[in-house]
MARLO-696670 format. One record per atom (N, C-alpha, C, O): chain; x, y, z. Coordinates in steps of 0.001 Angstrom, whole numbers, padded with zeros to 6 digits. Atoms other than C-alpha are relative to their C-alpha. Layout:
<recs>
   chain        xx        yy        zz
       A         X         Y         Z
...
</recs>
This chain:
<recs>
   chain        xx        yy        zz
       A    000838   -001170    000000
       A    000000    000000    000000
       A    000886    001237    000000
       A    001681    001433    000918
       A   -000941   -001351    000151
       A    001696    003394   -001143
       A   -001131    000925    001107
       A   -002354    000947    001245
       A    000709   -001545   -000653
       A    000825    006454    001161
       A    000059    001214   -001033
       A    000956    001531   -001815
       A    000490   -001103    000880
       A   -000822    009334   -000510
       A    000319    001228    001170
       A   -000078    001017    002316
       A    000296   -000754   -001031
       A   -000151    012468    001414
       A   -000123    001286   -000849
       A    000285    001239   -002009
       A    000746   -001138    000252
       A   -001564    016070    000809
       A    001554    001087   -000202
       A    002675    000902    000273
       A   -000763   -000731   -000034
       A    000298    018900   -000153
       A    000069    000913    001271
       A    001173    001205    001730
       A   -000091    000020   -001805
       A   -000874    020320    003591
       A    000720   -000712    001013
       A    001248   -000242    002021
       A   -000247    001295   -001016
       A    000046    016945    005177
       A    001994    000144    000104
       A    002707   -000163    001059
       A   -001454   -000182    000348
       A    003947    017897    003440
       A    000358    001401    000892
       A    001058    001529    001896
       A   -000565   -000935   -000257
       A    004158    021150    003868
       A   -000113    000334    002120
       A    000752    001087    002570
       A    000128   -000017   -001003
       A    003089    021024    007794
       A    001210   -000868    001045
       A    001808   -000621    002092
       A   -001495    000650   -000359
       A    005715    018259    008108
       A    001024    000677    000028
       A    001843    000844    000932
       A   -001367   -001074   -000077
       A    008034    020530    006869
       A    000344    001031    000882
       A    001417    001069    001484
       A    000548   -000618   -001265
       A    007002    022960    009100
       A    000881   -000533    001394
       A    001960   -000167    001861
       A   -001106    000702   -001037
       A    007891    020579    011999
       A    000702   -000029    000312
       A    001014    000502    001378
       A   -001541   -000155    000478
       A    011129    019825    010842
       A    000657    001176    000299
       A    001601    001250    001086
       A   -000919   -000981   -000212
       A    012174    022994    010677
       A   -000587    000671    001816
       A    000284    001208    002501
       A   -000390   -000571   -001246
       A    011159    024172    014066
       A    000352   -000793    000655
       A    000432   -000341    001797
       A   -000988    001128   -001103
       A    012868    020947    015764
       A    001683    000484   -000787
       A    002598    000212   -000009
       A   -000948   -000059    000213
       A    015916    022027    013630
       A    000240    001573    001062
       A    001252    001852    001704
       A   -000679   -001512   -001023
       A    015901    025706    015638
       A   -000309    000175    000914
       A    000076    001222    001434
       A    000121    000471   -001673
       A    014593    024509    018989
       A    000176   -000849    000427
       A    000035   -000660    001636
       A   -000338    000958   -000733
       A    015497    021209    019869
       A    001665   -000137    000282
       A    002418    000216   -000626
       A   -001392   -000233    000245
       A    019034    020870    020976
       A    000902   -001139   -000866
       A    000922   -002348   -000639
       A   -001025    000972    000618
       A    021537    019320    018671
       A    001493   -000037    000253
       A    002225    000775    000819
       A   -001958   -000193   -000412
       A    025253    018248    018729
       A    000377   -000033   -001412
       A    000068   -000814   -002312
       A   -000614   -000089    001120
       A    027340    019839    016240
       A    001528   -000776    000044
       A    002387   -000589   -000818
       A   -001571    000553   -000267
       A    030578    017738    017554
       A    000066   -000812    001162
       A   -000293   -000235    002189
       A   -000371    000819   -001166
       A    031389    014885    020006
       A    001063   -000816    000030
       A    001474   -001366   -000991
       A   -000979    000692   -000229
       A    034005    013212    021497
       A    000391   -000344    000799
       A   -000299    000207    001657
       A   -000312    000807   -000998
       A    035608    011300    023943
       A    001299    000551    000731
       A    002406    000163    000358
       A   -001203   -000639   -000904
       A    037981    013324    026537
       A    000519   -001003    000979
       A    000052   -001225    002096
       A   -000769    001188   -000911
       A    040412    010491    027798
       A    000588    000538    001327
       A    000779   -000245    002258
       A   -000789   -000614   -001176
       A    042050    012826    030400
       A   -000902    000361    001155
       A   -000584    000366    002344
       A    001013   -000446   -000841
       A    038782    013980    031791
       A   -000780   -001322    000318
       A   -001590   -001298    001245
       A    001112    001281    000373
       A    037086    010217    031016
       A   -001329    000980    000199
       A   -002027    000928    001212
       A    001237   -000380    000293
       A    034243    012585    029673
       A   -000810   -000588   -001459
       A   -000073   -001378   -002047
       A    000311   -000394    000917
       A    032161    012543    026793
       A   -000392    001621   -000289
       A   -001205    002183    000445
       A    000383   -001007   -000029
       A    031907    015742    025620
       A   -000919    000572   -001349
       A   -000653    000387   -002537
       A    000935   -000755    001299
       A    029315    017546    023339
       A    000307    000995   -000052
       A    000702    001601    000944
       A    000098   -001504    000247
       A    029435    020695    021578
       A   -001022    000265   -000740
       A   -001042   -000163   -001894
       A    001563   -000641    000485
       A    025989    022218    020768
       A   -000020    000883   -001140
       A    000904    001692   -001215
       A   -000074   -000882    000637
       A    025045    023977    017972
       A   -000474    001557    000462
       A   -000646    002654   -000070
       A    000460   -001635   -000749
       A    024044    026746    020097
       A    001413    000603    000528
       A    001333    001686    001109
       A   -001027   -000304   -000649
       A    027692    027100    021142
       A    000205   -000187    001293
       A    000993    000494    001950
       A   -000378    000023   -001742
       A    027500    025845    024687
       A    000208   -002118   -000275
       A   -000221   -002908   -001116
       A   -000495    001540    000153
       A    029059    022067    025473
       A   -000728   -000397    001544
       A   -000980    000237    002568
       A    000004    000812   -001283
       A    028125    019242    027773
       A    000498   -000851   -000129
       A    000696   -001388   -001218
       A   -000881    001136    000110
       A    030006    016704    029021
       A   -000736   -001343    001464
       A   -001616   -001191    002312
       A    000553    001064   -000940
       A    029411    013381    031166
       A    000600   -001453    000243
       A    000902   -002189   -000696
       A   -001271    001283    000015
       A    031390    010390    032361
       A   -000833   -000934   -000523
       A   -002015   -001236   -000354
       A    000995    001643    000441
       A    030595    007366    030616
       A   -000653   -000913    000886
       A   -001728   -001393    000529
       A    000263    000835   -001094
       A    030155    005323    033655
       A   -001292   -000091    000130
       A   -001808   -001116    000573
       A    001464   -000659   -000361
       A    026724    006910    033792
       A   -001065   -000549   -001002
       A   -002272   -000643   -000780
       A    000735    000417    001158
       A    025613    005587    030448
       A   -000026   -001411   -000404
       A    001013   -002071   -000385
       A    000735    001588   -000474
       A    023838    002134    030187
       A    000410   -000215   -001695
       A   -000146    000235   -002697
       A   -000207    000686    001504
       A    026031    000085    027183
       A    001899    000824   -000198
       A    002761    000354   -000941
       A   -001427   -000863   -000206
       A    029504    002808    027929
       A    001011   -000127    001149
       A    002222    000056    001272
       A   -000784    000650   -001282
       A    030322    001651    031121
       A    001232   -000603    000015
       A    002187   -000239    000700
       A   -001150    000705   -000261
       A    032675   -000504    030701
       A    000819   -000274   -001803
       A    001688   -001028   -002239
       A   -001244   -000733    001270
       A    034114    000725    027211
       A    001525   -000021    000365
       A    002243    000122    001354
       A   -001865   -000426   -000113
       A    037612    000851    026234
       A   -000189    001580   -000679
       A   -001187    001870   -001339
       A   -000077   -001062    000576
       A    038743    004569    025279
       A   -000118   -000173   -001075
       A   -000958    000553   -001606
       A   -000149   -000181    001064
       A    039521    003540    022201
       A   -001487   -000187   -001321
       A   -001487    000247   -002473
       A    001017   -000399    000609
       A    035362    002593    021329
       A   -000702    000891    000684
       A   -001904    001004    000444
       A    001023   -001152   -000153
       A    034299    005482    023204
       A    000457    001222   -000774
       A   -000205    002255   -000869
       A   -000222   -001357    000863
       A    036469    007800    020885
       A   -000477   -000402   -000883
       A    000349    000111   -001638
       A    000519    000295    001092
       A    034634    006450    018054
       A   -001509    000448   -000139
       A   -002343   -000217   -000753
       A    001453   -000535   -000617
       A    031387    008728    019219
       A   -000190    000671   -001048
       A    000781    001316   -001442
       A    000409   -000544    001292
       A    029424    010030    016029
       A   -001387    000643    000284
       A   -002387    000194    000845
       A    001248   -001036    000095
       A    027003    012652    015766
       A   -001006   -000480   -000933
       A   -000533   -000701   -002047
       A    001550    000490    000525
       A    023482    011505    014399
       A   -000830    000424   -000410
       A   -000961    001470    000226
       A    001082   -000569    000578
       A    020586    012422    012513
       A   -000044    001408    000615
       A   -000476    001800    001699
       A   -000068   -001275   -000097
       A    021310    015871    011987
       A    000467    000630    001180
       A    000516    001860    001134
       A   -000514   -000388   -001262
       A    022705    016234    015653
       A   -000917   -000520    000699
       A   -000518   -000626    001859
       A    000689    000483   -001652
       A    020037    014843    017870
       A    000418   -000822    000405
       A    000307   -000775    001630
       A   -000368    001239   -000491
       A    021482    011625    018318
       A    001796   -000087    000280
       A    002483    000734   -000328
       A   -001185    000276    000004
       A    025045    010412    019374
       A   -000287   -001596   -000090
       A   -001244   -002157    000443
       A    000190    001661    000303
       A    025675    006473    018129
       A    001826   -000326   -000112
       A    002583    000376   -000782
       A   -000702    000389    000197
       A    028657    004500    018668
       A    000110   -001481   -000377
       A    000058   -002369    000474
       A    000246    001066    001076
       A    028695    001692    015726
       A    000797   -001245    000731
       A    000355   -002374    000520
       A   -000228    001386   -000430
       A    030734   -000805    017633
       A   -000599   -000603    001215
       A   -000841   -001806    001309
       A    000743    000389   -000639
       A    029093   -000661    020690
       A   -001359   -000195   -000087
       A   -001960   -000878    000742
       A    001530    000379    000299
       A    025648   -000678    019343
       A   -001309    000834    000713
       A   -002510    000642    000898
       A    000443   -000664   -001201
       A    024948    001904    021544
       A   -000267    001674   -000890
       A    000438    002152   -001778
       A    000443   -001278    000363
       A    023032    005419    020896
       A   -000793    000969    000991
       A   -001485    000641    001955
       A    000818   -000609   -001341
       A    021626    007939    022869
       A   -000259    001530   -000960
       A    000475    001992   -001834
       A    000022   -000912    000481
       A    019665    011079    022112
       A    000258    001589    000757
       A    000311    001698    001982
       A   -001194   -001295   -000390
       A    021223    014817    022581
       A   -001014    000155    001427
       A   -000666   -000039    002592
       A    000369   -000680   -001064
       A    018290    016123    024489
       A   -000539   -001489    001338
       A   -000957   -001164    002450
       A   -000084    000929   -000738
       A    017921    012699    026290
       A    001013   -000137    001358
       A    000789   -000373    002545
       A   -001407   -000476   -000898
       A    021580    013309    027752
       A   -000221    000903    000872
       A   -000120    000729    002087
       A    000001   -001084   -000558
       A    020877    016856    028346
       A   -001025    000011    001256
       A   -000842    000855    002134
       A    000988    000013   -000858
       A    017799    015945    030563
       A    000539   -000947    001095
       A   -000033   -000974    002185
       A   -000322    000942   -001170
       A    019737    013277    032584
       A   -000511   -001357   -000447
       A   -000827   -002244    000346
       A    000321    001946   -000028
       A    018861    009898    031205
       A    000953   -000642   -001125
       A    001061   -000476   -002340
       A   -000884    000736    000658
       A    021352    007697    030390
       A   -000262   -001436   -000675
       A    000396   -001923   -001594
       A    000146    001062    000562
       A    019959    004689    029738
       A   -001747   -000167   -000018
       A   -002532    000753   -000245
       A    001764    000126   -000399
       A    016050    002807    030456
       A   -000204    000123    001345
       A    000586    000302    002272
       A    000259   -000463   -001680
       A    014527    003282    033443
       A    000358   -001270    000776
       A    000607   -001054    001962
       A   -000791    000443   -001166
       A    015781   -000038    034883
       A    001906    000502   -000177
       A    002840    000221    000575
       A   -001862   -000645   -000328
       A    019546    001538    034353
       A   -000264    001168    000719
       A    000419    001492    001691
       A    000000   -001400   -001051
       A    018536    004624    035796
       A   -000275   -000045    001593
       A    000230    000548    002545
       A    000230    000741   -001351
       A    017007    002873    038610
       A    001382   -000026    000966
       A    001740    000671    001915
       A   -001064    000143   -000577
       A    020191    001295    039282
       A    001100    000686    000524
       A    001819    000448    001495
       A   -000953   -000697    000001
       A    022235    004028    038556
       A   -000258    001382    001117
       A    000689    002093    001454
       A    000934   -000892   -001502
       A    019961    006482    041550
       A    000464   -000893    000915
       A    001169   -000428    001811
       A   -000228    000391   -001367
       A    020378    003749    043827
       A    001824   -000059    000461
       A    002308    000085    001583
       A   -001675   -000250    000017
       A    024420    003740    043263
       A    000353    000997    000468
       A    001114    000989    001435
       A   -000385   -001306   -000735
       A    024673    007264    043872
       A   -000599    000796    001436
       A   -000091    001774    001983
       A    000466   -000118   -001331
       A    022284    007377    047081
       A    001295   -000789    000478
       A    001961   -000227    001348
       A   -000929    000687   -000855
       A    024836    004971    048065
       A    001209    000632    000578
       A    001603    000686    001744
       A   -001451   -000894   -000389
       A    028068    007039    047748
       A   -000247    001118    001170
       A    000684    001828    001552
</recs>
């Protein structure tokens, strides 16, 4: 079955699109700071975040050498690293969730602990 869609149904999409391209946050650059053991983002808004891997459910227990292999994603929302199989999205990060909610679980009760 082909989908038929409207020249409304397009142009409203488009629409969309473009206001997730100039309000949602994206990463124009990422990478893996071995000295800091960060990941670090750089935003296209010009401001960076960064975050230890440890924190991220599938990065944990990475070697440096596949967490420097960190690639920027569909247009910047996403970060994906192809050998680990592992992806995460920008504003996902930026909000604090590293993994599903049983990793996050785990990863709350770890840090009540400390």
């Amino acid at each position: 079955m082909t989908a038929h869609w409207s020249d409304a149904q397009i142009d409203a999409a488009t629409a969309r699109g473009e206001a997730m391209l100039a309000t949602e946050p994206r990463a124009r650059a990422a990478r893996y700071d071995a000295a800091a053991d960060r990941i670090v983002i750089d935003l296209v808004n010009g401001t960076s975040f960064a975050f230890p891997p440890r924190l991220a459910q599938g990065l944990r227990d990475a070697s440096a050498a596949d967490l420097a292999e960190v690639e920027v994603a569909g247009a910047g929302f996403g970060l994906h690293w192809e050998r680990l199989d592992t992806d995460f999205s920008v504003r996902g990060l930026l909000e604090g969730r590293f993994g599903t909610r049983a990793w996050m679980d785990q990863l709350n009760l770890a840090v009540a602990a400390e």
